[in-house]
C-alpha positions as CSV (number, residue, x, y, z in Angstrom):
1,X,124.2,180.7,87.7
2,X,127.3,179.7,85.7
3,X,126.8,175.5,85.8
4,X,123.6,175.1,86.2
5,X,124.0,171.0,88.0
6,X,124.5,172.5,91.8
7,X,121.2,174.9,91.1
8,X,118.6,172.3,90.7
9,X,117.5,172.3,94.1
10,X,117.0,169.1,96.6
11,X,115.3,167.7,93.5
12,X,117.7,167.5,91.0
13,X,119.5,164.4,92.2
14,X,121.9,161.2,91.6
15,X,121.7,159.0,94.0
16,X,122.0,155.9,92.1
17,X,126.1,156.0,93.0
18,X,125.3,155.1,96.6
19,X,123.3,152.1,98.6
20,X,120.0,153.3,99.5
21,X,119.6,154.5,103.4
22,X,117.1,154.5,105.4
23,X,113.5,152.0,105.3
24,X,114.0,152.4,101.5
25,X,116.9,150.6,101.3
26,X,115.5,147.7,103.5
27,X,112.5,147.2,101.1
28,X,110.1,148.7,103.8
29,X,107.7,151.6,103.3
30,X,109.0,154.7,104.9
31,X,106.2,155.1,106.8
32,X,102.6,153.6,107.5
33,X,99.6,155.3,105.3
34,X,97.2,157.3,107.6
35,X,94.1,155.6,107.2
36,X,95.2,154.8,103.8
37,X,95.2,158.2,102.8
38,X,99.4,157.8,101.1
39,X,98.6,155.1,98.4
40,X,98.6,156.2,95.3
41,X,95.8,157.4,93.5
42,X,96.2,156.1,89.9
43,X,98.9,153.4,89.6
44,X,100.8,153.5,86.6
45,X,99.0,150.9,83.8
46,X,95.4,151.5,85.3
47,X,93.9,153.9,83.9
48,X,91.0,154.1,81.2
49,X,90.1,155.9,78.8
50,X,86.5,156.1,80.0
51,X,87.7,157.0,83.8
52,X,90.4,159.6,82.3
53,X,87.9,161.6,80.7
54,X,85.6,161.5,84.2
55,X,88.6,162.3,86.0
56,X,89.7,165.4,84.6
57,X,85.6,166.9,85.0
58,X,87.8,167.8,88.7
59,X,88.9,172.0,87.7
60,X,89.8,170.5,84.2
61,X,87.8,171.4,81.0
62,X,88.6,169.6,77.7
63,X,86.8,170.3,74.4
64,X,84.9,168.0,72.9
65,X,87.3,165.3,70.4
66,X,85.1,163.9,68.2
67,X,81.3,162.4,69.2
68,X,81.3,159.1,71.3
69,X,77.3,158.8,69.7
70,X,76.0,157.8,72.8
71,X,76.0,161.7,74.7
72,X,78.7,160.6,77.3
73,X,81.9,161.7,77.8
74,X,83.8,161.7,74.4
75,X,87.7,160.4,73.2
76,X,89.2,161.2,70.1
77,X,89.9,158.4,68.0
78,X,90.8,159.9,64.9
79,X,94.2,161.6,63.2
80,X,97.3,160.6,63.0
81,X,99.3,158.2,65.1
82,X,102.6,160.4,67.3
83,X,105.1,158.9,69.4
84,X,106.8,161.4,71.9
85,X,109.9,160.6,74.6
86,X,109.7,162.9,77.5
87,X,113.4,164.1,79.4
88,X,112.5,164.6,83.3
89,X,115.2,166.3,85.0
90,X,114.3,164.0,88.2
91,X,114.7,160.0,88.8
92,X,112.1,158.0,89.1
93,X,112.5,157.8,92.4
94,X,110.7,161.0,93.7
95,X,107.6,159.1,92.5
96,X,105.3,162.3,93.9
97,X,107.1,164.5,91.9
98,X,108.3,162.6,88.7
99,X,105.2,160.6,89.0
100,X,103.2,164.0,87.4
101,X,105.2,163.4,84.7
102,X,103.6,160.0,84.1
103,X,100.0,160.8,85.0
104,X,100.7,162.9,81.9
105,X,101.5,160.6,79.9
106,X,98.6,157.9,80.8
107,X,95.8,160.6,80.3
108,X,97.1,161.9,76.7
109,X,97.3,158.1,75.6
110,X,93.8,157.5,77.5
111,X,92.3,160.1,75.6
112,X,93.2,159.5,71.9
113,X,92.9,155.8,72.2
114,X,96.4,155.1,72.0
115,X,97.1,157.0,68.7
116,X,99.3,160.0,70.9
117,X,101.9,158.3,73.1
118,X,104.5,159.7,75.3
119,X,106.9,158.0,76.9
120,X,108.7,159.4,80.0
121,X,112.1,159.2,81.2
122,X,114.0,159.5,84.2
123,X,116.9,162.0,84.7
124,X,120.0,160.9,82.9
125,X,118.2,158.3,80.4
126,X,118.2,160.8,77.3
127,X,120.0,163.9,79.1
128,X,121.3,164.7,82.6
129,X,118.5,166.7,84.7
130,X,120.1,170.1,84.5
131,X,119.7,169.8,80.3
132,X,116.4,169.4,80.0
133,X,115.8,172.8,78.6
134,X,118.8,172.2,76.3
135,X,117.2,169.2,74.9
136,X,113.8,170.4,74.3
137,X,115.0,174.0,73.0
138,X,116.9,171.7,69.9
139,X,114.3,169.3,69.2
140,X,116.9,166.2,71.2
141,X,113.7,165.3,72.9
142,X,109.8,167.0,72.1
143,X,109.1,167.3,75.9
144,X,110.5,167.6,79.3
145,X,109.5,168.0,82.8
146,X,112.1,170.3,85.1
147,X,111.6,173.7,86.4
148,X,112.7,176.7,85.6
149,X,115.0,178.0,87.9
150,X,117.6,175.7,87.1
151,X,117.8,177.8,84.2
152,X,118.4,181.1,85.3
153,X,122.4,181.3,84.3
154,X,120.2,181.4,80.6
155,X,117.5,183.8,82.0
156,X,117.7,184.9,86.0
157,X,113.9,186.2,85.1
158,X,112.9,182.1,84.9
159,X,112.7,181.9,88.5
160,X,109.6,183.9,89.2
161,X,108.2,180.5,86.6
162,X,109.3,178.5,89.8
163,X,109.4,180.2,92.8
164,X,111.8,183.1,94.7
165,X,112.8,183.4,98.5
166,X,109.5,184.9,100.6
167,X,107.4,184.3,97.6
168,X,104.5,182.9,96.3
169,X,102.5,179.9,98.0
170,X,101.6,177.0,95.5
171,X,97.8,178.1,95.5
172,X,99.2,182.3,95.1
173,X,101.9,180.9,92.2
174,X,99.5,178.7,90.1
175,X,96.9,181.5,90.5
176,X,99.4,184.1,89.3
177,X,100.5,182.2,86.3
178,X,97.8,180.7,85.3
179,X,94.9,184.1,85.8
180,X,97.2,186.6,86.9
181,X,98.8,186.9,83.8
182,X,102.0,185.5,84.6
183,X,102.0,182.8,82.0
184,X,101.2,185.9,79.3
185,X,104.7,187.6,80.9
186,X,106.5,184.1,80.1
187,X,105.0,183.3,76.8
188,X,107.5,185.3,74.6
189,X,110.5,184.4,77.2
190,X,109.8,181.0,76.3
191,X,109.8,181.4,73.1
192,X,113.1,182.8,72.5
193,X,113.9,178.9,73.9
194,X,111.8,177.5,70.8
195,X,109.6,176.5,73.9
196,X,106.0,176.1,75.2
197,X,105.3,175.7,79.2
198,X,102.2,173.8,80.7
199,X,101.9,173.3,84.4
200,X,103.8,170.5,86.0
201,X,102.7,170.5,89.8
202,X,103.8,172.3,92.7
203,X,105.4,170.5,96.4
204,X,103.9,173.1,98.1
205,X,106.0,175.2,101.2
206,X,109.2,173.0,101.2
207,X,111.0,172.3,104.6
208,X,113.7,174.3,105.5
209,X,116.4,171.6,105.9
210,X,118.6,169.2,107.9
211,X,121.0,170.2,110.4
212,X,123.7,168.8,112.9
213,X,123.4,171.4,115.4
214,X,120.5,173.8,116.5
215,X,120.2,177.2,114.8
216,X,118.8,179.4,117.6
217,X,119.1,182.7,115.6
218,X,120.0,184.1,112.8
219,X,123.5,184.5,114.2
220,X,124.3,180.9,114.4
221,X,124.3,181.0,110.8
222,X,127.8,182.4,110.8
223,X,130.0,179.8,109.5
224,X,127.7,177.6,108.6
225,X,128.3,175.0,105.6
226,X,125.4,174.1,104.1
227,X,124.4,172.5,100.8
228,X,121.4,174.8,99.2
229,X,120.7,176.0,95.5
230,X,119.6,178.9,93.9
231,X,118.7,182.1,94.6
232,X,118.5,180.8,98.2
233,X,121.9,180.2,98.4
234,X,122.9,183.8,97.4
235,X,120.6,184.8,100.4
236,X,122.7,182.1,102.7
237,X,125.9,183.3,101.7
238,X,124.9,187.0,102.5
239,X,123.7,186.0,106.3
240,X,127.2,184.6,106.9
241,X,126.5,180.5,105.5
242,X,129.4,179.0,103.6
243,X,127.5,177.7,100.6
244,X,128.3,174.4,99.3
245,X,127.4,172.8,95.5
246,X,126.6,169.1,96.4
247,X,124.7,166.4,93.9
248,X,121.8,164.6,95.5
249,X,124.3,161.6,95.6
250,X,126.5,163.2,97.9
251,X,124.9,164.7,100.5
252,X,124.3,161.5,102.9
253,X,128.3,160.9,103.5
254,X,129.2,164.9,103.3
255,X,126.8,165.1,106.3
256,X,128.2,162.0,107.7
257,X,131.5,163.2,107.3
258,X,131.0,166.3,109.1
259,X,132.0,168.0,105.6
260,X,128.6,169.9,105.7
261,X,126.8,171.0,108.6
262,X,123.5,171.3,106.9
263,X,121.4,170.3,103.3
264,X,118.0,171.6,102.2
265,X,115.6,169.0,100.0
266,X,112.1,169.1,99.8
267,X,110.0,167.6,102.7
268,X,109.0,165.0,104.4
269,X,108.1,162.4,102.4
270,X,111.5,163.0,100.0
271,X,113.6,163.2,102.5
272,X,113.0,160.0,104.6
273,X,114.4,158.1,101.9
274,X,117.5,159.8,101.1
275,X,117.9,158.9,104.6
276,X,119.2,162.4,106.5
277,X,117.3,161.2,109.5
278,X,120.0,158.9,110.2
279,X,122.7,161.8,110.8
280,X,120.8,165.5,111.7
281,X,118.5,165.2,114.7
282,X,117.1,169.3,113.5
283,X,114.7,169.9,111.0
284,X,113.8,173.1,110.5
285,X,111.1,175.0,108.7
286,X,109.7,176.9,106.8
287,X,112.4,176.6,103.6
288,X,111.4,180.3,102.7
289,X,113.6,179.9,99.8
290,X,110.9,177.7,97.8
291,X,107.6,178.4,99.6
292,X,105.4,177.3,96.4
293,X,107.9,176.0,93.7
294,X,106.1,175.7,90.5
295,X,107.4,172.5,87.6
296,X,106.8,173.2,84.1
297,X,106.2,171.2,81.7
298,X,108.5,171.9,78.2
299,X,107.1,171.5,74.7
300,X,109.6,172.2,71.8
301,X,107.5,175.0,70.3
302,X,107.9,173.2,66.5
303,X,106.5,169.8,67.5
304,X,103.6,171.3,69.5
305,X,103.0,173.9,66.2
306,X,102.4,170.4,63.9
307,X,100.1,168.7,66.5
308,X,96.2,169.3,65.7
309,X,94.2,170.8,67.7
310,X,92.8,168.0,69.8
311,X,95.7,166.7,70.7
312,X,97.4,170.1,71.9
313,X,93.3,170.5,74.0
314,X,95.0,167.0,75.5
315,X,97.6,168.0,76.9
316,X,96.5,171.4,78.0
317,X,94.0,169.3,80.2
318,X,96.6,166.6,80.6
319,X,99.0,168.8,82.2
320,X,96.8,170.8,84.7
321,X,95.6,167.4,86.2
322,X,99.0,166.0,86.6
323,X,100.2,168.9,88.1
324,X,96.8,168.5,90.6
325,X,98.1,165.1,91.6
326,X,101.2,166.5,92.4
327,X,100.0,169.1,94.8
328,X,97.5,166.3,96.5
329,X,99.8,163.5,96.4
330,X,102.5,165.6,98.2
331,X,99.8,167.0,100.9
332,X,98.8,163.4,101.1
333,X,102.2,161.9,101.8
334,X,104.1,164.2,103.6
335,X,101.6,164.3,107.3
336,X,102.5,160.4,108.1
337,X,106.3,160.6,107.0
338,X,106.4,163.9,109.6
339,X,104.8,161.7,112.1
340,X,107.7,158.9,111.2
341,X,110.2,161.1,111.9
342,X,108.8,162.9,115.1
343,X,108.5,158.9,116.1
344,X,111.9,158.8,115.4
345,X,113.0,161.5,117.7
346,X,113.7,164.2,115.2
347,X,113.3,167.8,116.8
348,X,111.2,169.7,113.9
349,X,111.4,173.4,114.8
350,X,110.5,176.5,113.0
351,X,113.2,179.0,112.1
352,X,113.2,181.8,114.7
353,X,111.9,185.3,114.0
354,X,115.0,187.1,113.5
355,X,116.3,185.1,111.0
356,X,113.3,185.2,109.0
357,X,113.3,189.0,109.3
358,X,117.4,189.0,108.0
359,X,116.6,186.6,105.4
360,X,113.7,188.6,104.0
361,X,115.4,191.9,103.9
362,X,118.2,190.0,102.2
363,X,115.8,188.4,100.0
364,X,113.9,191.7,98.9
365,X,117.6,193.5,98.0
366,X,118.5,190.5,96.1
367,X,115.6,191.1,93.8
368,X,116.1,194.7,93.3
369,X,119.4,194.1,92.1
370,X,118.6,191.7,89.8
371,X,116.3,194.1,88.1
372,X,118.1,196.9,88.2
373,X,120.4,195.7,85.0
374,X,117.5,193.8,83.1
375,X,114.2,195.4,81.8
376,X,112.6,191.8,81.4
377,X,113.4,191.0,85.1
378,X,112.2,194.0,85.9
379,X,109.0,194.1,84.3
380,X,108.0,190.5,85.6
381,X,109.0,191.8,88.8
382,X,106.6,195.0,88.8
383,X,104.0,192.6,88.0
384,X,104.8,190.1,90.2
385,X,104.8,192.4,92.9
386,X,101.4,194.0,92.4
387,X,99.6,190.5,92.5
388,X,102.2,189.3,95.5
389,X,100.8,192.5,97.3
390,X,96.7,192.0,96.4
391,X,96.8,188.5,96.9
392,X,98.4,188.9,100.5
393,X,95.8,190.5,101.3
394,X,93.2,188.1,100.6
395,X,95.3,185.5,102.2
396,X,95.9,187.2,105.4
397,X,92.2,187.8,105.7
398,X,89.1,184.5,105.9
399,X,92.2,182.2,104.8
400,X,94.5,183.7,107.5
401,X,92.2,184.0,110.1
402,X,91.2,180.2,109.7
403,X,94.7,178.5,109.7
404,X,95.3,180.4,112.9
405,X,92.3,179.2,114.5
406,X,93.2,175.8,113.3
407,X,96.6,175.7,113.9
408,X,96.8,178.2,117.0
């Protein structure tokens, strides 16, 4: 990728140029909680130190910080006092998905009593969203929250950190990275940046986008004009779609205007507020293009060398339960905003067969050719591979078997 803006998926957006659509915009929620199940776990402000440290005993271990004397959970309270700013490279407004970035935040302040603070920030307050690795890499900012991919005109090998077309599911990539020795593969990539990566959170399977008319096949693809980043996008243009580099801001009135016939985002929940709902009756799944898309956290690798050893345990245990609340928040929200919009008379529909098969082959040749010029590429995607291949097979057997049961 040459300018990396167009690349940052449905994520990476501006929409602060246009009035809001949609129930947003009329200061209604999008869509009513099921059974409560949508509110938000931890509101910003509320947490303590006492229920942080209880919290994370869910799949997070953190050393002990110093003794509390009274053989319950323990806080650090000592050494000195740090004051971070934090570049996201997504508003504030995708509160599932930036929110991570703030559950971060609260539980590293939580757990040294206030002496390590960081203070996030929305896309465009300290850089635009598609610099965040910029800005980290030189010290502009200590920390970011982005994902990789949007950084692959620096490194095309950064996407398997995020996710690639008929990839890894959220559960397959976090399990890869983090004990299939994917994050060992990245380590030294990353630090050529002058970075270090901690998990983020995940979406999970993203939809596969808006459209004006139905796509029966992979041959109505012909022609098509559709806004979608990445490595996707280079699979679209192959089947025939005329690709088009829109910013989140844009895509409302280009559909409107008949100037696009389609846009990818993320799901359900994100989506109803940009409002597309209003102007594509055809939503279509899966997006195979970003079936388990993995954010990363960014540390300049100098600032997290001078932090002691507590406060880099913090946010190792930070990190991995803010990119939980992602994935739950996300699988929490996105059931009653798909009801909403089947309410609302959209027709969801699942890509048909043939299109998946031409997307896949496409996908697979894509890949190869990347590695064929780059030994990096192509040792990450040997690797990747292997662990794709065994973990497929666990997958398609008790976890398989299940969801088809369930699901029919």
């Amino acid at each position: 990728m040459v300018d990396p803006r167009p690349w940052c998926s449905g994520w990476c957006i501006e929409d602060r140029d246009r009035p809001a659509r949609g129930p947003v915009a009329r200061g209604k929620a999008p869509f009513a909680t099921l059974g409560g199940m949508a509110e938000r776990s931890t509101p910003k402000g509320a947490l303590k130190r006492r229920d942080v440290i209880l919290g994370l005993g869910a799949g997070v271990a953190l050393p002990a910080c110093g003794g509390s004397g009274q053989g319950g959970p323990s806080v650090h309270t000592g050494g000195k006092r740090v004051r971070w700013r934090l570049a996201s490279s997504f508003p504030n407004s995708l509160d599932a998905m930036y929110g991570s970035a703030e559950v971060l935040c609260e539980l590293v302040e939580a757990m040294s009593g206030g002496r390590f603070k960081i203070t996030p920030s929305q896309a465009g307050e300290i850089v635009p969203g598609d610099q965040v690795l910029d800005a980290v890499q030189k010290g502009t900012t200590p920390m970011g929250q982005t994902a990789s991919y949007y950084y692959t005109g620096k490194a095309p090998v950064l996407a398997f950190e995020t996710c690639v077309p008929f990839g890894l599911s959220a559960r397959q990539q976090s399990a890869w990275l983090e004990e299939g020795g994917g994050n060992e593969l990245f380590a030294p990539i990353f630090a050529d940046f002058n970075v270090v990566a901690l998990p983020a959170g995940n979406t999970g399977a993203q939809m596969g986008g808006w459209f004006r008319r139905e796509v029966n096949g992979l041959g109505d693809l012909a022609g098509l004009k559709m806004r979608i980043p990445g490595l996707g996008s280079k699979v679209m243009n192959q089947l025939g779609v005329s690709v088009k580099s829109l910013p989140g801001g844009e895509i409302y009135q280009a559909l409107e205007r008949g100037n696009i016939d389609a846009t990818e985002w993320v799901g359900p929940y994100d989506d109803m507020k940009l409002g597309f709902h209003e102007v594509c009756e055809n939503y279509y799944f899966p997006g195979w293009w970003e079936p388990g898309p993995h954010l990363a956290f960014y540390i300049n690798k100098d600032e997290w060398d001078k932090l002691t050893d507590e406060y880099r345990a913090m946010l190792r245990a930070a990190s991995r339960r803010a990119a939980q609340v992602m994935q739950t928040r996300y699988d929490a929200l996105n059931p009653a905003a798909l009801v909403e919009l089947k309410s609302k008379g959209i027709k969801v529909r699942p890509f048909s067969k043939d299109l998946m098969d031409g997307a896949k082959d496409a996908s697979q040749q894509l890949l190869s050719d990347e590695a064929s010029g780059d030994g990096t590429y192509a040792k990450v995607l040997e690797a990747w591979r292997k662990f794709q291949s065994a973990s497929d097979a666990w997958f398609g057997t008790a976890e398989f078997e299940y969801a088809k049961y369930r699901h029919g």
